[in-house]
C-alpha positions in Angstrom: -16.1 -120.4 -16.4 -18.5 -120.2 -13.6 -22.2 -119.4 -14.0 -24.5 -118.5 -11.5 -28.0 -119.7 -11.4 -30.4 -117.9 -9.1 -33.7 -119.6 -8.2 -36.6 -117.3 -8.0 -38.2 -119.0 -5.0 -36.8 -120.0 -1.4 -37.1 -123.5 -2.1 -33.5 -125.2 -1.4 -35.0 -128.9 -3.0 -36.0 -126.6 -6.2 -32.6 -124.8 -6.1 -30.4 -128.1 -6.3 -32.9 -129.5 -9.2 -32.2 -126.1 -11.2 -28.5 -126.6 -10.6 -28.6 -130.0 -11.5 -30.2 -129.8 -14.8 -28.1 -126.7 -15.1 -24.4 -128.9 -14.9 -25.5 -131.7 -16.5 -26.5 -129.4 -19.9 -23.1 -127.3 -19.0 -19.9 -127.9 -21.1 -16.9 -129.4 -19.2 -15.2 -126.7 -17.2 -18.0 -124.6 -16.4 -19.1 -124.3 -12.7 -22.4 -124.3 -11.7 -23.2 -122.2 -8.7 -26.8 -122.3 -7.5 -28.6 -119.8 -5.7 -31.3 -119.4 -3.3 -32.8 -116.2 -2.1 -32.1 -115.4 1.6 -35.8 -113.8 1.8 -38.6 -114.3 -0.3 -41.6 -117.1 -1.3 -41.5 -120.4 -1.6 -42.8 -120.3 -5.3 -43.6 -117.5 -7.3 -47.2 -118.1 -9.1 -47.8 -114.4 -9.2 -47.4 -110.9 -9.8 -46.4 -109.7 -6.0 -44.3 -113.2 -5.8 -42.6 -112.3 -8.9 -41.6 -108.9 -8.0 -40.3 -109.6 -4.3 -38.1 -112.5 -6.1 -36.4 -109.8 -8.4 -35.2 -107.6 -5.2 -34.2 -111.4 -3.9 -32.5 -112.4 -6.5 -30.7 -109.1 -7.0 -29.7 -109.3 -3.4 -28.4 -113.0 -3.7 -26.4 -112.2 -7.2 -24.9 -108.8 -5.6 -23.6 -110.6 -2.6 -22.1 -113.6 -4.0 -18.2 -112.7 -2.8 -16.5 -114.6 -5.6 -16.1 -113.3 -9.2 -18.1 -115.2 -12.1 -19.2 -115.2 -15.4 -22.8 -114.9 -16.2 -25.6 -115.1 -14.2 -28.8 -117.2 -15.7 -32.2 -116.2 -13.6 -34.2 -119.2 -13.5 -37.9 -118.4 -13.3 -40.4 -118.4 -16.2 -42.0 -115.5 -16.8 -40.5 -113.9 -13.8 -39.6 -109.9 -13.9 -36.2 -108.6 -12.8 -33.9 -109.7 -15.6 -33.5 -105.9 -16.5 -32.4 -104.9 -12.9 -29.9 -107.6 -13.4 -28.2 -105.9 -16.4 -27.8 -102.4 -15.2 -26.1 -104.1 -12.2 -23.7 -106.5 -14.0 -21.1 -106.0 -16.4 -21.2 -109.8 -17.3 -24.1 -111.9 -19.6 -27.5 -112.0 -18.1 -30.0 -114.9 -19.1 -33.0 -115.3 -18.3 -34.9 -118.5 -18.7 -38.0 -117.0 -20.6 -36.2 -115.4 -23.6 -33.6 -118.3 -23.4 -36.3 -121.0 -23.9 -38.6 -119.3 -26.3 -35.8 -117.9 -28.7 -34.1 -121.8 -29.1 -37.7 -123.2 -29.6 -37.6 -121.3 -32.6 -34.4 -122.7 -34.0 -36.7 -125.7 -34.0 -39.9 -125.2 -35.3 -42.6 -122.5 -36.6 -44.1 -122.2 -33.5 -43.8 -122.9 -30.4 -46.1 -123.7 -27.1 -45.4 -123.0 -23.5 -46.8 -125.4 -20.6 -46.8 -123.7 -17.6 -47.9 -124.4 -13.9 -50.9 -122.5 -12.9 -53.5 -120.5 -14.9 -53.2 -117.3 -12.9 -49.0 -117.5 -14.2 -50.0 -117.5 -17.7 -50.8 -113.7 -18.4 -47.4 -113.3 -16.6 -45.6 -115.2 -19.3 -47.9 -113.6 -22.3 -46.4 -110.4 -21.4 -43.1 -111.1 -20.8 -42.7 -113.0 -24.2 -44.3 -109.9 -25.8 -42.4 -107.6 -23.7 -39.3 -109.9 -25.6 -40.4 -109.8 -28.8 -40.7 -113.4 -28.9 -44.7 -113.4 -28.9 -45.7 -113.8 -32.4 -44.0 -117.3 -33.3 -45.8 -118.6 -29.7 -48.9 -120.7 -30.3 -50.3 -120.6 -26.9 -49.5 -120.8 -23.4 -51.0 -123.4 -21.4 -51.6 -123.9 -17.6 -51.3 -127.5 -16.8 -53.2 -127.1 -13.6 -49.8 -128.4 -11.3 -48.2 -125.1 -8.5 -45.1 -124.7 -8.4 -44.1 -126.8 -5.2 -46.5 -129.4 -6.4 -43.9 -130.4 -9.7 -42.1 -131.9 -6.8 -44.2 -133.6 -4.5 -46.2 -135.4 -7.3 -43.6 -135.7 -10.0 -45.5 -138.8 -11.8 -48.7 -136.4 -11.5 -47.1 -133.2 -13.2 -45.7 -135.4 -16.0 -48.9 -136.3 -16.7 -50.4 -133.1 -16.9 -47.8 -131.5 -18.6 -47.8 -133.6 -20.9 -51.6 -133.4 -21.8 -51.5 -130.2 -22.5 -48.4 -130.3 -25.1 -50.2 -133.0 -26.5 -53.2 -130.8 -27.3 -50.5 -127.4 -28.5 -49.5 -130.0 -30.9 -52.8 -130.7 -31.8 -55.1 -128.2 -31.4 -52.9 -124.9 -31.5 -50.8 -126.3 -34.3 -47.4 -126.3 -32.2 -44.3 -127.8 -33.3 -42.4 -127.2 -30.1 -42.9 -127.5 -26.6 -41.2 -124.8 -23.8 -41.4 -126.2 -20.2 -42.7 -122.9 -18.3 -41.4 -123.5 -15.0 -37.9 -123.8 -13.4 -39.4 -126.1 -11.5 -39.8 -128.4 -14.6 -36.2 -128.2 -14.5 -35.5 -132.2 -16.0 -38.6 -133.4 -17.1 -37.8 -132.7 -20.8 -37.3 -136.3 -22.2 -39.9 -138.3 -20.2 -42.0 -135.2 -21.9 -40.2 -135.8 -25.9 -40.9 -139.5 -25.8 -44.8 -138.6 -25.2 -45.3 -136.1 -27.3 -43.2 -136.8 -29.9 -42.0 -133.3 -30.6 -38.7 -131.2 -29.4 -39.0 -130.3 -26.1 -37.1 -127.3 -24.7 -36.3 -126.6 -21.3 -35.1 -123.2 -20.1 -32.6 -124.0 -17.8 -30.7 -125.5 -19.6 -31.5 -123.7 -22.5 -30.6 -120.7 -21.0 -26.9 -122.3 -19.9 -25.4 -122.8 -23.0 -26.7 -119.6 -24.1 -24.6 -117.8 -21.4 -21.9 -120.2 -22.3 -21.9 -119.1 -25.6 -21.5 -115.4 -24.8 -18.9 -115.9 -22.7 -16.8 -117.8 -24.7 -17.7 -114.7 -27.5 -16.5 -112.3 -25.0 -20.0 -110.7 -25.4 -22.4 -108.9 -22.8 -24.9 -106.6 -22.2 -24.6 -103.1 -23.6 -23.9 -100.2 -21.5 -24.8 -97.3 -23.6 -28.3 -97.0 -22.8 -31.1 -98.9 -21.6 -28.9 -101.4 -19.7 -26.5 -98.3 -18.2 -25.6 -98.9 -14.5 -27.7 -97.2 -12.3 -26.6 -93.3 -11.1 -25.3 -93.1 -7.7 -28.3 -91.9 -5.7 -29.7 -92.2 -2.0 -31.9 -95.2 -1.7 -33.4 -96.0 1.8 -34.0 -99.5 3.0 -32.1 -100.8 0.4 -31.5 -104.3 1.1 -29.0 -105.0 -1.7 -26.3 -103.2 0.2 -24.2 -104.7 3.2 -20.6 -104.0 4.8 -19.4 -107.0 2.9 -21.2 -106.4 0.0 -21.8 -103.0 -1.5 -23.5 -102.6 -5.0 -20.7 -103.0 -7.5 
């Protein structure tokens, strides 16, 4: 089985620590491939960011030339999951749902620590857009960017875990979600603070895609998730001479 999972940002560092946590949560035999746009920001911490990273990643997954599995998109809160399905026939996951959904195999509720404070609207509205809002406690900015998880790792630890200490506390959580792919390994030094289950989306969002593939399932076609109709689309970066939409 090989899985594909596509960073959000152009960060290469960020891309092997996705891919890392990715294979060591993966069953033996799966492949991990990561990903990183060819265009793009360096971390996504916002609305324009997020957007430009779902025409990256789209572009990155369509032009991989070898066949494979599922694809797992690894960006919290991030939008272009959907796009994704219409132009796959095999398992999407995206690291949002993937995270959110097993948190609540494992408790009432669930927080989400996340990087910035500007990012958490973003992930409010995805996990409603989901359906996975009403079982989520809060979602809290633990003042770190994106780029910054990596440069001051003891730092972001720290802050991270302040705030799950005070969802557990104050907002009455019984599960933590790491809100960032960037996080990406920082789930255990974060469980022996805290105390509580800590889930992290990538790999999370792995065995998820592991599990469909092994069940033979994917997306539906009939509807929402239908491949796009052929139609005339100008500037379309997603299309190449050795790699035309599939």
């Amino acid at each position: 089985m090989r899985i594909l999972v596509a960073n959000v940002n152009t960060t290469q560092s960020m891309t092997d620590s996705i891919a890392a946590q990715a294979a060591a949560a993966a069953a033996p035999g799966t492949e991990i491939v990561g990903l990183t746009p060819r265009f793009g920001a360096d971390s996504c911490e916002g609305n324009f960011e997020s957007y430009l990273a779902a025409i990256a990643v789209m572009d990155k997954v369509l032009s991989y030339p070898e066949p494979f599995d599922a694809v797992v998109q690894a960006g919290y809160g991030e939008h272009g999951r959907e796009g994704l399905q219409e132009l796959l026939d095999v398992p999407v996951v995206d690291i949002t749902e993937a995270a959110a959904s097993t948190a609540m195999f494992l408790g009432h509720k669930y927080s989400v620590v996340t990087t910035l404070d500007r990012a958490v609207p973003l992930i409010e509205d995805r996990l409603k857009l989901a359906g996975l809002d009403a079982r989520c406690a809060s979602v809290r900015a633990s003042g770190m960017a994106v780029l910054e998880l990596e440069e001051h790792p003891d730092r972001a630890v720290e802050a991270i875990v302040e705030q799950a200490e005070r969802a557990v506390r104050d907002d009455k959580a019984e599960v933590i979600v790491l809100g960032c792919g960037g996080m990406a390994g920082l789930d255990e030094q974060i469980r022996q603070r805290c105390g509580v289950p800590v889930v992290d989306g990538v790999a999370a969002a792995v065995t998820i895609a592991e599990s469909l593939v092994r069940l033979g399932l994917s997306t539906s076609k009939v509807r929402t998730y239908a491949a796009p109709r052929p139609k005339t689309v100008l500037g379309w970066p997603l299309v190449s001479d050795e790699a035309p939409v599939r």
